[in-house]
N, C-alpha and C positions, 0 to 999 in steps of 0.2 A: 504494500500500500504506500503510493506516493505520499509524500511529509504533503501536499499541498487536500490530497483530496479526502474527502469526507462521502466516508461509508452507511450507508442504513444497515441497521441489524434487527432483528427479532430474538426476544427472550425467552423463552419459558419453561417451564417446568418446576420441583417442588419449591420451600420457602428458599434453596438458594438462590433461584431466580431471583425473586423478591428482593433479597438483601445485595443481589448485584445492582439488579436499576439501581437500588437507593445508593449502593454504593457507584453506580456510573452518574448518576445526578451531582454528589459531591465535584464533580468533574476532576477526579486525579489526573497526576502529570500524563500523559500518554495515551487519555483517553478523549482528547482533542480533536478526533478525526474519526468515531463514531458517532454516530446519530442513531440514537434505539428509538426505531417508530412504532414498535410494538412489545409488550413486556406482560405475561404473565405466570403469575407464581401459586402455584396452590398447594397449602403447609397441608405437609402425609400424604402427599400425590406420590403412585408410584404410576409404572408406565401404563397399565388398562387405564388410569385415572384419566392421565393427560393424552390419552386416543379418544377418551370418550371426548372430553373438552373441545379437542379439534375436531372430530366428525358434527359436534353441535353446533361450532364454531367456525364453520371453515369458510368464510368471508374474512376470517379476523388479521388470518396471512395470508404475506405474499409470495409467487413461487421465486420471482427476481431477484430475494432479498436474503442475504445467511441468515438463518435458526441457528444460535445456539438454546441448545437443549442441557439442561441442570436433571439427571436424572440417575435413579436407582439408589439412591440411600436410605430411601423409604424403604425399598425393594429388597434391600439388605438390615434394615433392621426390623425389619417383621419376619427374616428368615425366611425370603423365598427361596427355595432351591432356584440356583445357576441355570439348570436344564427351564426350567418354567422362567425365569429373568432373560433367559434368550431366546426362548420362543415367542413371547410379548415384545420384547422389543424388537425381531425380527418383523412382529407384524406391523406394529408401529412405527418404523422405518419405511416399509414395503408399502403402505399407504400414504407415508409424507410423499414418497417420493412421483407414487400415482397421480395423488391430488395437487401437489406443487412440483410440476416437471423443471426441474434445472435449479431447484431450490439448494445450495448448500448445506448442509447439517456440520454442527461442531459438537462433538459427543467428549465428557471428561471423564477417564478412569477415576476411578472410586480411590480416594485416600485412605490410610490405617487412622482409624477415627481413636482420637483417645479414651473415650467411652468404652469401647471395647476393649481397646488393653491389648495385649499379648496372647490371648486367647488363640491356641492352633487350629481350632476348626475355624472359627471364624477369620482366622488370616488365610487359612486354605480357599475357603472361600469367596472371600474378597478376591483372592487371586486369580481364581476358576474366572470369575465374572471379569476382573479384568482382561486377562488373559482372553477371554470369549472380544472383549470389545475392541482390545486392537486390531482382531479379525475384518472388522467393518471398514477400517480407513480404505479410502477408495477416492477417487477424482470429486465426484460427491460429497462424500464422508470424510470429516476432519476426526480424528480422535487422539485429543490433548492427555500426552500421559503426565499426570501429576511425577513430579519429584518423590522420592524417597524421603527426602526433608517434607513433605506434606503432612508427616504422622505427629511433626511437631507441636504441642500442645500451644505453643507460643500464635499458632494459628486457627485457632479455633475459639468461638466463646466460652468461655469458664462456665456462664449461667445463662441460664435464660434473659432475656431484654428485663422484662418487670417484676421479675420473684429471685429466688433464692435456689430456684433448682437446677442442678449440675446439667451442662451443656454439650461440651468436647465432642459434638457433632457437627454444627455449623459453624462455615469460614466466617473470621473476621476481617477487617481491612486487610490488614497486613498479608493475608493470604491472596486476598482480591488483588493487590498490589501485583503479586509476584506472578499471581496466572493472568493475567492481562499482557506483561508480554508476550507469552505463550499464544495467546487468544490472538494477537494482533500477528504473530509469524502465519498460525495457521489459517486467517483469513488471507494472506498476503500470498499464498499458493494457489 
């Protein structure tokens, strides 16, 4: 992407969508040359959620215009098996791509969320799903692999926004910070 021109994007997917706009709105360094014309976020969306949303929706995007899509950590903490997480999102793919022909998609592997911890099945399977979602990158399909530094707690919220209850699932700035380069390489292909 030329330093001069300015890109339209589309958002959605669960509350990380959400906390992007708000965090793309703050206007950080770097984020001068996107213009988000459309953005939604729906908190415990996993992927049948946000298929339904777009098939009720689908005026809301454009096929012209990159989707990035915030997806699967819902998917992963209500314990969907890998095999059912990639056949949903197989379909849900399979249908952006029908309903919005030449539409770009930017998909982001799943972080080691502090919540979870060290836990081995649950890091096996965080890695199954990721593993599965590299598979997708394609001329179409962007898929931003988070960093191994992602599982760092320093990037994620401690607590919830208005209470007291432990977080260490959703990015904070600092993490929005670091994948927005990332974000701006893999539109720039």
């Amino acid at each position: 992407m030329s330093a001069q021109s300015l890109m339209d994007i589309q958002v959605l997917g669960d509350s990380f969508a959400v906390r992007f706009k708000r965090f793309l709105d703050s206007k950080p360094p770097g984020s001068e040359n996107l213009n988000c014309i459309f953005s939604k976020g729906i908190s415990g969306a996993t992927v049948p959620v946000l298929k339904a949303f777009v098939k009720t929706h689908r005026t809301a995007l454009r096929g012209n215009v990159p989707l990035i899509l915030f997806l699967g950590t819902n998917d992963f903490f209500t314990r969907v098996q890998p095999s059912v997480f990639r056949d949903s999102l197989k379909s849900f793919l399979r249908f952006l791509r029908r309903t919005y022909a030449g539409c770009r998609l930017v998909l982001f592997t799943l972080p080691t969320y502090p919540r979870v911890g060290n836990s081995v099945p649950e890091l096996q399977r965080r890695q199954r799903i990721n593993n599965f979602l590299v598979t997708l990158q394609s001329d179409i399909v962007r898929v931003i692999r988070l960093p191994e530094n992602f599982s760092c707690p320093d990037y994620f919220h401690a607590f919830y926004g208005k209470s007291w209850r432990r977080d260490g699932m959703h990015f904070n700035d600092r993490a929005y910070c670091e994948l927005l380069p990332l974000l701006l390489k893999a539109l720039d292909r």
